[in-house]
C-alpha positions in Angstrom: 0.0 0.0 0.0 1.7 3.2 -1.2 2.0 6.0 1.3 -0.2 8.2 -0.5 -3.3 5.2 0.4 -2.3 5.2 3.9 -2.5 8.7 4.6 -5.9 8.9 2.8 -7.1 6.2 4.7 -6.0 7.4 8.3 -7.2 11.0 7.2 -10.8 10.0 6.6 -11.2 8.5 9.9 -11.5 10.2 13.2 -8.8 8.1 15.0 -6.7 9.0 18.1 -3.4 6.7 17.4 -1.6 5.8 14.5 0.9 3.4 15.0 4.0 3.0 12.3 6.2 -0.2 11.7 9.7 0.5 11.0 11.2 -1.9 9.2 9.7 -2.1 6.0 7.3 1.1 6.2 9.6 3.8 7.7 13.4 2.4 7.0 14.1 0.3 4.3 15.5 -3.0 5.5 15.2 -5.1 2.5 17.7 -2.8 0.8 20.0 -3.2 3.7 19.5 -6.8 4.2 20.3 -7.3 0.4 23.5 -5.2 1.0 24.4 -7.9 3.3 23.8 -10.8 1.8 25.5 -9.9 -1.5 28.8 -9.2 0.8 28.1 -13.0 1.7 26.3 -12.6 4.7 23.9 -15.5 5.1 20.3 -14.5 6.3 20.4 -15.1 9.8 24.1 -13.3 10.0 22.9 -10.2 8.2 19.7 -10.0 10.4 21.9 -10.1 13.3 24.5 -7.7 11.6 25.3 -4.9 13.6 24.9 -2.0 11.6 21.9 -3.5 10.3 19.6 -1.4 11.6 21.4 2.2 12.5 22.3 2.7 9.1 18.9 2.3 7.6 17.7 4.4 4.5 13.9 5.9 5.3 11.5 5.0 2.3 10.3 6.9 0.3 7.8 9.5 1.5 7.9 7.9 5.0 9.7 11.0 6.8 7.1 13.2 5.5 4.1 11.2 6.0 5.3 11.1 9.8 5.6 14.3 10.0 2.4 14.8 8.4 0.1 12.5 10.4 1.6 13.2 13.7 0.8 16.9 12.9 -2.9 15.9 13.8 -2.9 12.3 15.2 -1.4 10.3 18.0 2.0 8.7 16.1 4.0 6.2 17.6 6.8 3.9 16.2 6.3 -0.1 16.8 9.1 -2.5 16.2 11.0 -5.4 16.9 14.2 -5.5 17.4 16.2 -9.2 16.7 16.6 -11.0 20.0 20.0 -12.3 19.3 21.1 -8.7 18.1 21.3 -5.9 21.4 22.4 -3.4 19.8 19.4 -3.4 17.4 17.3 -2.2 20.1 19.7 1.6 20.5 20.0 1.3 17.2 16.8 1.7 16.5 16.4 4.6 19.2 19.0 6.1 17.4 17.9 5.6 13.9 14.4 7.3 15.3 16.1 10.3 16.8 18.1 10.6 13.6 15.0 10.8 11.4 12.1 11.9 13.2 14.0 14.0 15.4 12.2 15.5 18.2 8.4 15.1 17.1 9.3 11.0 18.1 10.3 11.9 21.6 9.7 8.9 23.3 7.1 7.2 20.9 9.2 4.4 19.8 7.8 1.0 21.1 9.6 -2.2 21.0 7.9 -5.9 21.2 7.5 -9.2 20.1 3.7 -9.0 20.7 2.8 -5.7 18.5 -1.0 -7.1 19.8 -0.4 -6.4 23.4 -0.2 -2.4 21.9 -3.7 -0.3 21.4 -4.0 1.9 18.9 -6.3 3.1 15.9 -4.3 2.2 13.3 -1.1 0.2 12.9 0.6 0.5 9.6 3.1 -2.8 8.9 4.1 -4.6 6.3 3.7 -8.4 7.7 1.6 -9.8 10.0 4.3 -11.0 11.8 4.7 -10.4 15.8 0.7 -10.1 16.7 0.7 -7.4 14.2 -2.5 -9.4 12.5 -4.2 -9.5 16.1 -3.7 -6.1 16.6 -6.8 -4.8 18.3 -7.0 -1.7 15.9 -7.3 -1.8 11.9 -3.8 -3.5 10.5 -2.8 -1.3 7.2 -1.1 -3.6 5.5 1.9 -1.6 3.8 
């Protein structure tokens, strides 16, 4: 679902929370995780990578549509961070702080159960982590 959609859809709703994914709506892993791989990183390795997640390129449009929705809405950031990887967890903090700068002040949420979380609207790209269950309306990105 392209940006442009999601912001539609969250505008034409009178909602208190949206509720953004990182990896895969805000940053843009996949690039990342194929820069890894191709330096012959195997899957699990390049998940686990260290830099992985700090040095994260934003999608497209996703800086501005933050900055956009959280003009009028409730925004917070809902991730998870590798288990096996620590440092993904500050670098993520960091990577937030870098991006979104103050207007993320201590939104940024990190679980393994993104159902546990209430919210309007979350916006991921998989289902993965409770994100399907997620007691709000799931956007898939």
């Amino acid at each position: 679902m392209p940006l442009s959609l999601v912001k539609s859809a969250v505008e034409t709703s009178q909602i208190k929370a949206v509720i953004f994914d990182m990896d895969g709506v805000l940053c843009d892993f996949d690039k990342r995780q194929e820069e890894l791989l191709a330096s012959g990183l195997k899957q699990f390795q390049a998940l686990n990578h260290v830099t992985a997640f700090k040095n994260l390129e934003p999608m497209p449009e996703s800086i501005e549509a933050w900055h956009a929705l959280q003009e009028k809405y409730d925004t917070y950031i809902l991730s998870t961070a590798p288990w096996e990887n620590p440092s993904a967890w500050s670098d993520k903090l960091v990577w937030v702080k870098n991006h979104l700068g103050e207007q993320a002040h201590k939104r940024l949420i990190l679980s393994h159960h993104k159902n546990l979380n209430q919210g309007d609207f979350l916006i991921d790209d998989r289902p993965n982590n409770g994100a399907i269950n997620f007691e709000g309306e799931w956007l898939h990105f």
